[in-house]
N, C-alpha and C positions, 0 to 999 in steps of 0.2 A: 308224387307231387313235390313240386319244389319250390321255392320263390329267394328272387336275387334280391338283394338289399345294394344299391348306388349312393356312392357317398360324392359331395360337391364342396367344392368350397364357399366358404360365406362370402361375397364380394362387397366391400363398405366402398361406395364411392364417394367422391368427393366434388362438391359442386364448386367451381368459381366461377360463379356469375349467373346472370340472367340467361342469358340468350344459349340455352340447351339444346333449342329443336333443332331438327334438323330441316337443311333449306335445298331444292331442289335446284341441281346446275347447267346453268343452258350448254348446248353443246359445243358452241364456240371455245377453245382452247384460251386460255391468257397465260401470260408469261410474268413473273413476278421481279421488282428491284426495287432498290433502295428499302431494305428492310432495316429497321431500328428497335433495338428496343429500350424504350421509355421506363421513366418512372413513375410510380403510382401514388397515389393519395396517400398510401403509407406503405410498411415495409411486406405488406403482403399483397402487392399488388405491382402488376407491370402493364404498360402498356405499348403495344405493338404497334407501330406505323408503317405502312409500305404502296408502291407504285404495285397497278395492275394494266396492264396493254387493254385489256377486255372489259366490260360493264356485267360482270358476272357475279351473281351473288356468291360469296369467299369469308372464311373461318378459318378460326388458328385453330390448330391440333396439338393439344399439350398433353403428357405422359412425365410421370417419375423415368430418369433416363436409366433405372436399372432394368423397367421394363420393355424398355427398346430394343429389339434384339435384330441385328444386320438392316438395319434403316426400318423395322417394319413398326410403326404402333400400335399398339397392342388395341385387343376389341372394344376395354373399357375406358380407351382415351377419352378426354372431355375436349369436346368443339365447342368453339365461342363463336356465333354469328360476325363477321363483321360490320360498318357502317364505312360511308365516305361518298363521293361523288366524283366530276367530272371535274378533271385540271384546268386550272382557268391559268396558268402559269405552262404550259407547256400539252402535249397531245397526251393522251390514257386518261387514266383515274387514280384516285386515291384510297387506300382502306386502312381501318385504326379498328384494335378493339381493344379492351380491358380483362385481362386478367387479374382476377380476385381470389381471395380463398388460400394462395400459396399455404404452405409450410414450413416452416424455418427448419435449418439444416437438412435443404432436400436439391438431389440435382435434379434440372428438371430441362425436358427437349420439347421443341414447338417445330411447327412449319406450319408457311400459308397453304393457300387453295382452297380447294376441295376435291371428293373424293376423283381418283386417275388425275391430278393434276397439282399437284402439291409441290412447293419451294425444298428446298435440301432444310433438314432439319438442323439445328442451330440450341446449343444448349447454357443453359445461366443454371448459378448455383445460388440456393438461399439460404443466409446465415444465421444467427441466432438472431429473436425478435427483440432482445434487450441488452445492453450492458455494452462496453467499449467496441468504435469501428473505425474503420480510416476512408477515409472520400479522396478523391484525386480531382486538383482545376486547374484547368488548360483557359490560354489563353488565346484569342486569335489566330487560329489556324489560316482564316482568309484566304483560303485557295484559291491562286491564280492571280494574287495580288503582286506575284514575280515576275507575270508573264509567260509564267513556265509551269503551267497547273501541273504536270504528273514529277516535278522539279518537288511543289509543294505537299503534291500528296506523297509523297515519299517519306519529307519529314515527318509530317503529320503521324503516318502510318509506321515510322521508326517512334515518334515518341509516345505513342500508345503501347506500342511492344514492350519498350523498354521500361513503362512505368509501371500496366499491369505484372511483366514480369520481375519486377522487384516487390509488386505488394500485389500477390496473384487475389488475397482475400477483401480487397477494398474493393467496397460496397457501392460506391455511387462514381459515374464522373461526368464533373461537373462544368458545365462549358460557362468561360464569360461572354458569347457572343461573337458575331461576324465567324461564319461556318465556311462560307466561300465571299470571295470579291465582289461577283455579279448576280444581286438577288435572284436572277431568275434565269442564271444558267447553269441547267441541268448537267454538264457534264462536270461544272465545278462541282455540283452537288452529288456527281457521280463518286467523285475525288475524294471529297469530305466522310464518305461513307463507307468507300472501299476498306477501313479496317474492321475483321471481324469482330474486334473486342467490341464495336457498337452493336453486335446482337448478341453481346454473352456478358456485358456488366450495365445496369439501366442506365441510361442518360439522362440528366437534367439540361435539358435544354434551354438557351438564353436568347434573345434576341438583340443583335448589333445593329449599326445602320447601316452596315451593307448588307445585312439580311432584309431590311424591312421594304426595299422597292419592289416586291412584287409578294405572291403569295406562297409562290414556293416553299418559303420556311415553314408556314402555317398545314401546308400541305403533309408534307416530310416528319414534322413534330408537333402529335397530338398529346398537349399535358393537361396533367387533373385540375381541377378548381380552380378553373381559367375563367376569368371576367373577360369578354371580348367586348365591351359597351367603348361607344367612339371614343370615351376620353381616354383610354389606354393603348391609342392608335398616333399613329401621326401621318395625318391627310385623311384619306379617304380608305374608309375600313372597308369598301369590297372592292379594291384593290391593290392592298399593303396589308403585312401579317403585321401582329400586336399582341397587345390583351395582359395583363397582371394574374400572376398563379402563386399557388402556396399547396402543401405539403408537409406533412411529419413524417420523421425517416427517424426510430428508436426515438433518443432522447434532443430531435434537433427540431426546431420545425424552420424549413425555409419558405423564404416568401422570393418571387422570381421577378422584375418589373422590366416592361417595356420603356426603356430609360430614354428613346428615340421622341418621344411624347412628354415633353416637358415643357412649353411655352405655357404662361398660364394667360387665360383668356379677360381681354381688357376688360371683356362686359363682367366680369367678376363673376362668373358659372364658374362650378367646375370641372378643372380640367389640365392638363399637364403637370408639374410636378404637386399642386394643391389636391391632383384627385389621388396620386401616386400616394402622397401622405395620407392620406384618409384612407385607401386600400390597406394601408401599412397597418394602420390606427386597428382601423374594425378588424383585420387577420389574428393580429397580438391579441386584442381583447377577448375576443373570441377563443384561441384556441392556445394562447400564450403558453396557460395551465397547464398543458399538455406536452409542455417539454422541458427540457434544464436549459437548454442553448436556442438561441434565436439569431438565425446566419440570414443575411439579406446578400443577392443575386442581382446584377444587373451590369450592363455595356460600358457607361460613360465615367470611368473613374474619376471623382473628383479631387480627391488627392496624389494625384499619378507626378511622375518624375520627369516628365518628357514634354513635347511640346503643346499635348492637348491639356496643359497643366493652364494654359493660358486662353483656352476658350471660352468666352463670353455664355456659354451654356454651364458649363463645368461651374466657372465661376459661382454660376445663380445657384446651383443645385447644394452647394455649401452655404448658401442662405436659406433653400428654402428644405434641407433635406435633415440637417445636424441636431438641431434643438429636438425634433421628435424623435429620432433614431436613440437619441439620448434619454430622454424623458420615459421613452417605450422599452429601453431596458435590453436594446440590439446590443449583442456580443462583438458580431464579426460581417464585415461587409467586403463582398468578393467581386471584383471590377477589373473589365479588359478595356480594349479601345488606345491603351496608351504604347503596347508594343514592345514594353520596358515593365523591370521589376521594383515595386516599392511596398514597405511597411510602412503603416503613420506607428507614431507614439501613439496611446493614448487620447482620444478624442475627446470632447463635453464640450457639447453645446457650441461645437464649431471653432475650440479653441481646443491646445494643449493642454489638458488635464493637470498635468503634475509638472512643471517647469524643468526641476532636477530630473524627469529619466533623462537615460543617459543614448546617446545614439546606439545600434545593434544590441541594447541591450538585449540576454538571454533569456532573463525571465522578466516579465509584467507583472502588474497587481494593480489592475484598474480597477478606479472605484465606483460609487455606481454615477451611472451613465456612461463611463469611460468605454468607448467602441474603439475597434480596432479594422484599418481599411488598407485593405491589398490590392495591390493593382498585380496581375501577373503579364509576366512576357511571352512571346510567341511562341505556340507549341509547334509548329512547324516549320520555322525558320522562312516564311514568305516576305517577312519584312520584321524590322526593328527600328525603332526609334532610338537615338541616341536622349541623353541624359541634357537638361536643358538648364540653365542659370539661374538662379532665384534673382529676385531684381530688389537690388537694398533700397528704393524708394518706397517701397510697400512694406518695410520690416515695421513690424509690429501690427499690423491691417489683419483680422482675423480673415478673413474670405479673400486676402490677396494672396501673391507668391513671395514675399519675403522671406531673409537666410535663415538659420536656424542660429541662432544664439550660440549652439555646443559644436555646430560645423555648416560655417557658413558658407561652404560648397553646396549643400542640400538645399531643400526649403524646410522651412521652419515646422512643418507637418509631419515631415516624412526621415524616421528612425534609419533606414535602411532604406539605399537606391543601388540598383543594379544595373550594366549591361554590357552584358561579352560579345555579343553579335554569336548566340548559340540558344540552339531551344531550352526549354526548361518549362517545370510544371509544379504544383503545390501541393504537396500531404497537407491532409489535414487529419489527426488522429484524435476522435473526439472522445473525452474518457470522464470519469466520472466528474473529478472534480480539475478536471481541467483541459486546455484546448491546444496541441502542441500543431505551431506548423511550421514545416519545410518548404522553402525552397529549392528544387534539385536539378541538378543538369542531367538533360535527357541527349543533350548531344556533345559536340564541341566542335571546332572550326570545320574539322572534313565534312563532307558529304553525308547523308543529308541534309543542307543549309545551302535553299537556293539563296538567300539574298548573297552571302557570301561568295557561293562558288559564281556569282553575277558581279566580282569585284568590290564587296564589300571588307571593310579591314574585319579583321577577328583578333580578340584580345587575352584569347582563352587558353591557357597553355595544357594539354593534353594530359601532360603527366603530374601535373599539380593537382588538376583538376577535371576529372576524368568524368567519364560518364555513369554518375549514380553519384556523385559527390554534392557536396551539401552549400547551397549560395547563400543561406540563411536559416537560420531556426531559433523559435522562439517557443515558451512555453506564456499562455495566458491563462494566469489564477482567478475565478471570479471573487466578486466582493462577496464579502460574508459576514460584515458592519462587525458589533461589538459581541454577537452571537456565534456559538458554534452551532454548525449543519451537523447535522448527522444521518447517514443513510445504512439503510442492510440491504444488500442483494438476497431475493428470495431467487432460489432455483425453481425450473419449470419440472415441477413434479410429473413422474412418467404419466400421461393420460391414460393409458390401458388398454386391454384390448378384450373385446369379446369375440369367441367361434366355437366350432366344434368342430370336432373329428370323432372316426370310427377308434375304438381302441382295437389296437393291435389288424394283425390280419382282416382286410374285405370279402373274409370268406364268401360262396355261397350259403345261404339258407336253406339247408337242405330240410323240409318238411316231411321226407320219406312217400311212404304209401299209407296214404289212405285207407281207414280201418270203415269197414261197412258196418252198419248197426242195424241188425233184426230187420235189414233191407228196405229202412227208410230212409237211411242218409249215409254220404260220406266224414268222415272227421278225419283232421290232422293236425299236429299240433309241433309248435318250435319255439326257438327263441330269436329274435333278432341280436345281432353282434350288440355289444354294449358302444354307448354314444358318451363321448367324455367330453363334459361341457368347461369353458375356462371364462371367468370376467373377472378383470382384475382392475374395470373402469372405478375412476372417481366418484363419478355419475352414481353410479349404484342404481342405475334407468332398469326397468323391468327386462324381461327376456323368457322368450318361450321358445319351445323347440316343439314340433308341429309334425307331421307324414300321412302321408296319402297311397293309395297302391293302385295301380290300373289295374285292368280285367287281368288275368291268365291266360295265356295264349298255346295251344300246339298246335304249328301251320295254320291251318283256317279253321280251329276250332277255338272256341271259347269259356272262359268259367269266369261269371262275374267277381268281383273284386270286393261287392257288395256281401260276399258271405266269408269275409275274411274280419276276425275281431281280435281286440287285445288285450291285455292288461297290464299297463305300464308300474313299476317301481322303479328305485331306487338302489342299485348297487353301492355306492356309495353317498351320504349326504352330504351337500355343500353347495354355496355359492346362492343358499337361500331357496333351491330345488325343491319342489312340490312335486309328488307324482301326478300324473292325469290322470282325470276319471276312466272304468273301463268302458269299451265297446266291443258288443255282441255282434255275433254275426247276424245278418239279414233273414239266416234259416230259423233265429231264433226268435227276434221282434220284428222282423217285416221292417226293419231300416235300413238303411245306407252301408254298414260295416264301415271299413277303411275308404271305401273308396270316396267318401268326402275329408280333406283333413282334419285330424283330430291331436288331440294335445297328451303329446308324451311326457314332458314335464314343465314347469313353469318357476322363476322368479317373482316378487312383488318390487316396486320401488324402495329404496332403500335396504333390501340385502343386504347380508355380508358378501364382500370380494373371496374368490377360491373357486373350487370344484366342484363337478359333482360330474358320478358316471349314472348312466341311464338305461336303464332295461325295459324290456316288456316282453312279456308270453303271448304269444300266436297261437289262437284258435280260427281254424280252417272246415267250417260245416257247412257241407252241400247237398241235394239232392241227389238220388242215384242215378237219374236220368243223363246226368254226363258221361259223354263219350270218354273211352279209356285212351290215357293218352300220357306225356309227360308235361305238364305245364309251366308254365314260369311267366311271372311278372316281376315289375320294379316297384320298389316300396322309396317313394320320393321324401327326403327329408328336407325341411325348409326352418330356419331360425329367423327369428323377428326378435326386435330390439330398439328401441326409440335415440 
C-alpha cells in the first residue's frame, strides 16, 4: 500500500475593484484605439479609457508584469468589467474602467478585450505611496492648430519622449488643456494619443476650449470625482464635455476645473466661475486635511504673458477667482491657453503679495495666501504666442495689465515671461517642505516645431540652450508663521507573508504492505513529509492548515479514503501552532477518516510571528475483503488565513 502526498502553492490574490465576474462575449470581433491611461482618485488607483469598433461587453486584464511571461497572463490575472456607451462624437463606442487596489513599487501590464480578443498589452509602474515625487505639465499640444496635424504630433510625441526620458520616475502628467484643435476630430485625437507614454504614466486630464465643442474629450477621458451638473459645462451638456474633478495624489490634492464655464448668470444662480468657486470651497474643506500642497488645474490662464492676457474672461476671473484661491490656502495654480511661458510673483488676494520680490527670483517664501500661477508653453510646437505689452494706463489697477514696477517690459504680475518659438514643459518636484519647478526645453528651433518649420522666427540658440536645459526654476517655501513644523517619516514596515511548504524532498509516502490481523483487517502505517508553516504578517490574523485524502485507487479498484486516520503534532513549535485533534480511521468509529478535511494544526489571533514544522502519523485500517493490489491516493493540503 502506498499513498502520495501533493504539495500546491498558496495563491493570495488581490482584488481591485468591484466588477470581478466574469461577462460573457458576443461573437462579433472589435477592434480597440485610443487607449489612455488615467488617473485615479488616488495614488492606487488608475483608470482606463479606450475606443471599441463593436458593442461588446470588454474588461481590462491586469497582472504584476513579472508574471507575464511572452505576452501570456497568467490564470490568476484580475479582470475588471468595463462600462461606456455609444459615441455620439464620432461612429464605435466607448469603454473606461477603474483600477483599484494597486500596490506601490509594483510594475504592473493590462490590456483591453476580452477573452481571444485582447489589445497589445501596455505596462505602468507604481511608486512609493508616500514621501517626495515629481509630476510633469504640458501645455497645449492643440493638434492640428498648424495645419499640419502629424507636423504637430511629432512634436508632441518628441516632447513626451524627451521629458519622460529625462525623469523616467515621474508620477503624473499633467495636461493644461486643448488636446487637439478640432473638438471632434478624431484623427486629431488620433495624433494627441499616438505617444505610448499615455498608457504607461497616468494622465491628468484638463479641459480647453478647443476641447469642449463636442463630446469627444469626455469620451476619450474618463476622471474620478467628477461633477458633471450643468454649471460646470458651457452651453449644452449633452453636447459639449465639462464637469469639475479633484484628486489626492501622496501629499497634493488637485482640484481640475472646466475654466470654459465661467459667465456667471444675471439671474444670480449658480453658475460659471461663482459655482467653480464654491466647487473649489467645498473640495478644500472637505478633504484639504488630507494633503500638504493644494495644486488647482485649469485652461484659461489669468495671469499669462501673451495676448490672452487681455481677454475680458480672463480679466473677470482675477476678480472673481484670487481672494478665495487665497483665503483657501491654494499653493500653486497650473494654466494653458496663452501658448507662452510665465510665473507670477507671489499672489494675495489678486494683488502682489510682497512689493520687494525681485523679478526671476530663485527662491520664494509666500506668506499665507500668497499662490503662485504658471502659465506653460506649448508642448508641441503647433503654435506660440508671442509676448505682449503691459499697457502703463492700467499701472497700479489690480485686475488690469499694467508694467511691473522692477521691469516694466513684463506686467506687473508676472516674475518670469518666456518665448523661444520652441516647445517646453514643467517639473514640478513635490517634496516635503517644498515645491521646486522647472521650466525645460524639450526642443529647440529644428524640427519638431511645426509653427516654425511653417516660417515662424526662432530665437533659441542650440548650443546655449539645448534640449533638457533649464528656462526657469524656482524653489517655493511654504509659510510656517512664527512656529516650527515639524514632521518624521515613518517607513512602510514589511507587511509579511504567510505559506507553507513541504520541507525538503516531495517524497512519496510509501505506507509499505499492509499487515493482516487475525484475518479481520488490514493495517498500515506512515508518516506524512513534514509541512513548514512561515507568518511573519503584522496582522498576527489566525491561520490553519487543513488535508483531505480521496479514495485509493488501483485501475478500477478502489479503497475508501474513509479508513485512513491521523495524528498530527508538532515537530517544531512556532508561529503560535497548535496540534490538531486525532482522527480515526472509519474501521474504527464508523466516521469519515481523512476523507472529509481535518485540522493538522492551527494558529489563534494574535500569535507570535515565526515558524512552525508540522507532522502527523498515518494509520491506514481496512477490511480484508479488498482486492490485492498497489494503491495510491492524494492527500490534499489547503491553508486558510483571514
Amino acid at each position: 500500500m502506498a499513498v502520495g502526498a501533493s504539495a500546491g502553492f498558496l495563491g493570495l490574490a488581490l482584488a481591485l475593484g468591484s466588477g470581478l465576474s466574469a461577462t460573457a462575449f458576443a461573437a462579433e470581433p472589435a477592434t480597440f484605439s485610443g487607449i489612455v491611461l488615467g488617473v485615479g482618485a488616488d495614488e492606487s488607483q488608475r483608470i482606463v479609457t479606450w475606443y471599441s469598433s463593436a458593442d461588446t461587453a470588454q474588461k481590462i486584464q491586469l497582472a504584476p508584469t513579472a508574471s507575464v511571461a511572452n505576452g501570456e497572463f497568467p490564470p490568476d490575472a484580475v479582470t475588471l468589467d468595463a462600462v461606456g456607451a455609444a459615441n455620439t462624437s464620432t461612429t464605435g463606442f466607448n469603454r473606461h474602467a477603474t483600477i483599484t487596489n494597486l500596490r506601490e513599487n509594483t510594475a504592473y501590464s493590462y490590456r483591453v478585450g476580452g477573452e481571444g480578443n485582447w489589445s497589445p498589452a501596455y505596462a505602468f509602474k507604481t511608486q512609493d505611496f508616500e514621501g517626495n515625487y515629481d509630476f510633469l505639465f504640458f501645455g497645449d499640444p492643440q493638434i492640428g492648430s498648424s495645419g499640419d496635424r502629424l507636423k504637430d504630433q511629432a512634436g508632441w510625441e518628441e516632447t513626451l519622449k524627451v521629458a519622460t526620458g529625462a525623469n523616467p520616475d515621474a508620477e503624473l502628467l499633467v495636461s493644461g488643456g486643448d488636446h487637439v484643435e478640432s473638438a471632434n476630430d478624431e484623427g486629431q485625437w488620433t495624433s494627441f494619443m499616438a505617444p505610448d507614454q499615455l498608457r504607461q504614466y497616468p494622465l491628468v486630464a484638463t479641459i480647453g476650449n478647443h476641447d469642449v465643442g463636442g463630446k469627444s474629450y469626455e469620451q476619450h477621458h474618463f476622471t474620478p470625482n467628477t461633477d458633471r451638473s450643468t454649471q460646470y459645462y458651457n452651453g449644452d451638456p449633452a453636447t459639449r464635455s465639462g464637469g469639475d474633478y479633484w484628486f489626492v495624489y501622496k501629499d497634493v490634492l488637485f482640484i481640475d476645473l472646466n475654466s470654459n464655464s465661467y459667465a456667471n448668470p444675471t439671474n444670480g444662480s449658480l453658475g460659471g466661475d461663482a459655482a467653480h468657486v464654491a466647487y473649489v470651497t467645498d473640495v478644500i474643506n472637505k478633504h484639504g486635511a488630507e494633503a500638504k500642497w493644494k495644486v488647482l488645474v485649469y485652461h484659461h490662464s489669468i495671469y499669462s504673458p501673451a495676448s490672452h492676457a487681455d481677454d475680458g474672461d480672463n480679466v473677470q476671473r482675477r476678480k472673481d477667482f484670487t481672494t478665495t484661491f487665497s483665503d483657501l490656502g491654494v499653493d500653486l495654480v497650473l494654466q494653458g491657453h496663452d501658448h507662452s511661458y510665465s510665473r507670477s510673483y507671489s499672489i494675495k488676494n489678486g494683488e502682489k503679495e510682497n512689493p520687494a520680490e525681485q523679478p526671476g527670483a530663485a527662491e520664494v517664501f509666500p506668506g499665507p495666501g500668497g499662490v503662485i500661477y504658471v502659465t506653460a508653453n506649448s508642448a508641441s510646437g503647433s503654435k506660440y504666442y508671442d509676448i505682449s505689452k503691459p499697457k502703463p494706463e492700467e499701472a497700479g489697477k489690480p485686475h488690469g495689465n499694467g508694467p511691473d514696477p522692477l521691469d516694466p517690459d513684463k506686467y506687473w504680475y508676472n516674475s518670469v515671461e518666456n518665448q523661444e518659438h520652441v516647445r517646453s514643459y514643467v517639473k514640478v518636484q513635490v517634496k516635503a517642505d517644498k515645491l521646486v519647478l522647472e521650466n525645460l526645453r524639450s526642443g529647440t528651433c529644428a524640427a519638431p516645431n511645426a509653427a516654425v518649420e511653417k516660417g515662424l522666427s526662432c530665437v533659441n540658440t542650440p548650443e546655449g540652450q539645448p534640449v533638457g536645459s533649464i528656462v526657469d526654476k524656482v524653489t517655493v517655501h511654504p509659510y510656517h508663521g512664527n512656529g516650527q513644523d515639524i514632521q518624521v517619516n515613518v517607513p512602510s514596515a514589511a507587511p509579511g507573508e504567510f505559506g507553507w511548504t513541504i520541507d525538503g524532498y516531495n517524497g512519496l509516502v510509501d505506507l509499505g504492505t499492509a499487515s493482516e490481523h487475525n484475518g479481520e483487517f488490514f493495517e498500515a502505517a506512515g508518516k506524512i513529509n513534514p509541512i513548514l508553516v512561515s507568518d511573519s504578517r503584522r496582522s498576527l490574523a489566525p491561520w490553519s492548515i487543513s488535508a483531505s485524502v480521496g479514495d485509493f485507487a488501483d485501475g478500477d479498484r478502489t479503497l475508501s479514503s474513509t479508513y485512513l486516520g491521523w495524528t498530527p503534532y508538532l515537530l517544531d513549535a512556532g508561529a503560535g501552532a497548535e496540534a490538531g485533534a486525532p482522527v480515526l480511521s472509519a474501521y474504527d468509529d464508523q466516521g469519515k477518516g481523512l476523507s472529509v478535511a481535518s485540522g493538522l494544526a492551527a494558529a489563534a489571533q494574535g500569535h507570535p510571528r515565526g515558524g512552525a514544522k508540522l507532522g502527523a502519523d498515518l494509520d491506514l485500517k481496512f477490511p480484508t475483503e479488498v482486492e490485492k493490489g498497489s494503491y495510491r491516493a492524494t492527500l490534499t493540503i489547503t491553508a486558510l488565513s483571514s
